[in-house]
Each structure stands twice: as structure tokens, then as C-alpha cells.
N, C-alpha and C positions, 0 to 999 in steps of 0.2 A: 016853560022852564025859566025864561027871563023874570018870573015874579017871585022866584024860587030865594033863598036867601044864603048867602055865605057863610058855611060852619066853621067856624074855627076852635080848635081845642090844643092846650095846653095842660102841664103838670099842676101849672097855680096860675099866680097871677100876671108871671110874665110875656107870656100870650099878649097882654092886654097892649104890648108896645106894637104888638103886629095891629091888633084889633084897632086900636087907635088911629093906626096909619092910614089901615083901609077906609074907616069913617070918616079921616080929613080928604082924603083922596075920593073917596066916592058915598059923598052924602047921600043919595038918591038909593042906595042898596041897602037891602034888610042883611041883619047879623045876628049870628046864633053866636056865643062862647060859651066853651064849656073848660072851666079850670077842674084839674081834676085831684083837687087841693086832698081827699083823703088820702093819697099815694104817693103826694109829695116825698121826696123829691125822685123822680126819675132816674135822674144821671147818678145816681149809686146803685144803681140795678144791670143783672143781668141782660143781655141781649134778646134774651126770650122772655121774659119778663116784661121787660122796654115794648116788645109788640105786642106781647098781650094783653097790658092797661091801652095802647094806643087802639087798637082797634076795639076792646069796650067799649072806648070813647068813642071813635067815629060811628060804633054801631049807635047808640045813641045818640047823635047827628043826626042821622041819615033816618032814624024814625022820623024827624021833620022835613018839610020841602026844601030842600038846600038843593045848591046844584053845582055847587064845588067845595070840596075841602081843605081846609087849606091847616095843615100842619107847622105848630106856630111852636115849637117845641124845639132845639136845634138835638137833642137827644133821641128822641122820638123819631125824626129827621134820618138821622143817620142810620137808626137799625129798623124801624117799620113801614116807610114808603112801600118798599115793593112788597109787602104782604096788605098794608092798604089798599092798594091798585088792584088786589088780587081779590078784596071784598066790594067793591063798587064799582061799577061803567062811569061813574063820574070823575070829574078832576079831581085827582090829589096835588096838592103841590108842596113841598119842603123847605126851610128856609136856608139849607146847606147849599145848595147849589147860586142860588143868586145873592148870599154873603161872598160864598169864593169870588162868585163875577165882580164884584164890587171890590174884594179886596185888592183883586189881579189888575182892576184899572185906577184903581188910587196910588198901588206902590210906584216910589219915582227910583228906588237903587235896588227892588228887589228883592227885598227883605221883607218878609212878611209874619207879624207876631200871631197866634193862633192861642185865644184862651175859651173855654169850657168847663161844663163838665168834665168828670172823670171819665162815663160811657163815651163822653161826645170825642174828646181827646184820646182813647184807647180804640176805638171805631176805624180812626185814621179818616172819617170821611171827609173831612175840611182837605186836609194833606192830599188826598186822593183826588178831589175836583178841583182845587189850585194845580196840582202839576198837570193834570189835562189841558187846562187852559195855557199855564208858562210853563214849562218844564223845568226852565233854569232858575224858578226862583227858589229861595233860602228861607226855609220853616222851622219855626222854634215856636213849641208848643209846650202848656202847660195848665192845668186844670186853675180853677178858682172854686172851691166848693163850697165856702163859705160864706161867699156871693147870693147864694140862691135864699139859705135862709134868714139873710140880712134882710136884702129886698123883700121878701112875704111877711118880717118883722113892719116893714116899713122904713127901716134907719138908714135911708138914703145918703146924710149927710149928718152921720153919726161918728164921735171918736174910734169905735170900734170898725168901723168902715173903712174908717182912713185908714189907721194902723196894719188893717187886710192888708189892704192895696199896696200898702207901701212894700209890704215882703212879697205880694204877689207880684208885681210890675216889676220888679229888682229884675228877672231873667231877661226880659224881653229888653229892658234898658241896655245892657250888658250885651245881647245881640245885636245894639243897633239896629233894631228894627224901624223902619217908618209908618208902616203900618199894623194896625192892631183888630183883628177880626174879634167883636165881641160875641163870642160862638158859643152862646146862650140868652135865650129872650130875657131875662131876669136882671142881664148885665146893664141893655141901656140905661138903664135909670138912673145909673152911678155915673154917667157921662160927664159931669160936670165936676164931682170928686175925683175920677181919674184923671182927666186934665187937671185938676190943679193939683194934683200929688207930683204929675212928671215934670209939672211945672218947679212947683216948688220945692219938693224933694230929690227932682233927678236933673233938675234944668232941662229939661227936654218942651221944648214948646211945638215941633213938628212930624209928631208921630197922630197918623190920621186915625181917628176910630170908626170902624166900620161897622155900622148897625144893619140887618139885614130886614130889618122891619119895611124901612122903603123900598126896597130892591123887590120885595114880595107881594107888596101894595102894587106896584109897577107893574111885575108878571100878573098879577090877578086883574086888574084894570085890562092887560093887554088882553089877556085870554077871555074874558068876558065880552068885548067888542070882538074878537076874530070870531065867534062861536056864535055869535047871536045873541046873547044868554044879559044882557046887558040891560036894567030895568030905567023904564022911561025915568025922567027927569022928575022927580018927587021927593017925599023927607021919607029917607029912608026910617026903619024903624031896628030897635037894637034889642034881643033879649041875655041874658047871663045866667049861666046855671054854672054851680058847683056842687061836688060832694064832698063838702066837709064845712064848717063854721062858716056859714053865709054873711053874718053881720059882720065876721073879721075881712071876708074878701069886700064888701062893700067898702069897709076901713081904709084897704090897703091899696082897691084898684082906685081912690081918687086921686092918688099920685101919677095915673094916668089918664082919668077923666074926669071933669069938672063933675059936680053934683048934679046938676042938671042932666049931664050925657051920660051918665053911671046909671041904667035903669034897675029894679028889684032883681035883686039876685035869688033864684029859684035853689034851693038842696034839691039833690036827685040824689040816688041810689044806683049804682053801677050794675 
């Protein structure tokens, strides 16, 4: 099982911020992703819906030797884990639960901003594994929907991007929040426009952003040494499947891998 490879799948291309982490963090491990760009976007679907693209997907994973899954979706996250868990004896793992952990140990007054999806934000699961951890802390949440098909545009640091942010980030400035959960994989990429919107639009220079992509890198590294399942020291190797326009996902995931780490991206059929 240790030679086995880590599946990862996502709505599109925002996965790839998970995917990336894990390839800096553990070169030495094979990776599958699977964007599953035809269905895009997730997080305006029903909850039965939401499980039933997630686990097409992991069923096509799990056709390859993987030995963990790793759920890179923070939508998917929220309303498919425990029916994943219920189609494989392997690891699933979600990115909802080690974003809360991260958020709960970065806020310094308690206040913590929760942005998403519409499904991810209507789920309550963020809400829900924050107050497990601190009970008292202070949640102000709020979808970014616009977000998702910015980022699969590519327009990172686009006028249109900015002008989002600016009416999106308004709530959470307003709360005083110090921290800002970005509870959707699609969202890091804007990390460097949202700092400078709260900078320069809200004055705000210490509201932390919380990306769950390491926090998950982290839990997958650790699970993989406690289990045994951890592949000798080697170059690992990387494959990419999508189902839908493969040359745009090529396009768009080099904003999170260089050309060289980006390998051929395969179309599949769901």
C-alpha cells in the first residue's frame, strides 16, 4: 500500500492549492487529481447532488492504487465525507475540519470571518467545527460566489476581482474579524488581492487568512507515517485528470504549478 498514490479530487481547479501543498510537502509521493471541471461549480448544488458528483469522483480514484483520499473541495467537504467513508475502507480526509483547526489557533480576540461557498456557508459545517473546538468564539459568515468562476477564468489579479472583494470583504471588516477562513479551495489564489484590498480599501493590515491547504498537507503527511503507508524517499510522480476542457485546466492550473510540475492532463468521462 505504501507505493499506492494520493487521490485528490476537486470541482475544478481549485483542488490544485491542496495538490500543490502536498507535492511541496511530500515530494517522494505519487498523486492522482481529478478536477471535475464538467460540473463545476459545486457549491450551488443541492446537498444530494453535492454527494453524488463527490463520490463519482472518488469512485474513479479508487479505480487506481491510491491509498488515501483526500477531499480537496471545502463543499464537497461539508456534505459528502461520511457517505465517502461509507464507499471505501481507505482514508478520506476533508478540508473543513483542519481549516476550523487553523482558524481557532490563529484568532487572537475571537472573532472569526467564515467565507465560502453558498452550499459551504448554508451546511453550517465551518460554524459547526469552530464551536467544537471554542465555543465562545464570534462567526460571521458569508458566501463569495463569484470567486470560484474568477479563479477557473484565471483573473487572479483582475479589476473585476478586485471590485468582488471589495463588496465581498465589506461584512467581515464591519465585524472586526481578525481572522478570515478562506472556506473554499479556489479562494487562496486571491490571497495576495485580498490583502491588499483590506489594506488599501479597509485599512485593515491584521486580519489573518486562513488557508486549509497546509493544515491538510500536514494531516496527510501525519496519517501517512502513523499507518505505514508512507512511500520511501524518491520523485514522486504526478497524473491530472479532468472532465471537461483539458487544455483550459492546463491554462489555468499553472497559477498553481510551474510548467514543468503541471503534467498532461487526461479528459475522463464521469
Amino acid at each position: 500500500m505504501h507505493r499506492g498514490a494520493i487521490g485528490i479530487f476537486d470541482s475544478g481547479i481549485g483542488g490544485l492549492t491542496v495538490a500543490s501543498e502536498v507535492v511541496r510537502r511530500m515530494p517522494h509521493e505519487d498523486l492522482i487529481y481529478l478536477g471535475d471541471t464538467a460540473r463545476l461549480p459545486y457549491g450551488t448544488r443541492s446537498a444530494t447532488t453535492v454527494i453524488r458528483y463527490a463520490c463519482r469522483a472518488a469512485e474513479l480514484l479508487l479505480r487506481y492504487p491510491v491509498k488515501a483520499v483526500v477531499v480537496a473541495c471545502n463543499t464537497a467537504s461539508a456534505h459528502a465525507v461520511p457517505a465517502l467513508k461509507e464507499l471505501t475502507e481507505l482514508p478520506v480526509l476533508g478540508v473543513v475540519e483542519p481549516g476550523a483547526r487553523a482558524a481557532v489557533a490563529a484568532t487572537e480576540t475571537g472573532r472569526i470571518g467564515i467565507a465560502g461557498t453558498e452550499a459551504t456557508i448554508r451546511s453550517g459545517a465551518y460554524q459547526t467545527a469552530i464551536s467544537a473546538l471554542s465555543p465562545d468564539v464570534e462567526m460571521t459568515s458569508a458566501p463569495f460566489p463569484l470567486l470560484v468562476s474568477l479563479a477557473e477564468e484565471g483573473w487572479v489579479d483582475h479589476p473585476v476581482a478586485q471590485l468582488t472583494l471589495e463588496t465581498y470583504l465589506e461584512p467581515f471588516v464591519l465585524a472586526d474579524v481578525d481572522t478570515l477562513v478562506l472556506g473554499c479551495t479556489h479562494y487562496p489564489v486571491f490571497k495576495p488581492l485580498i490583502t491588499r484590498v483590506l489594506d488599501e480599501r479597509f485599512g485593515r493590515t491584521n486580519i489573518r487568512l486562513v488557508d486549509s491547504a497546509e493544515e491538510v498537507a500536514s494531516d496527510v503527511a501525519t496519517l501517512l507515517e502513523e499507518t505505514s503507508l508512507a512511500a520511501p524517499e524518491r520523485t514522486g510522480r504526478t497524473s491530472f485528470f479532468c472532465t471537461d476542457a483539458p487544455e483550459r485546466f492546463s491554462r489555468v492550473g499553472a497559477t498553481f504549478f510551474s510548467p514543468g510540475e503541471l503534467a498532461p492532463v487526461t479528459a475522463v468521462d464521469l
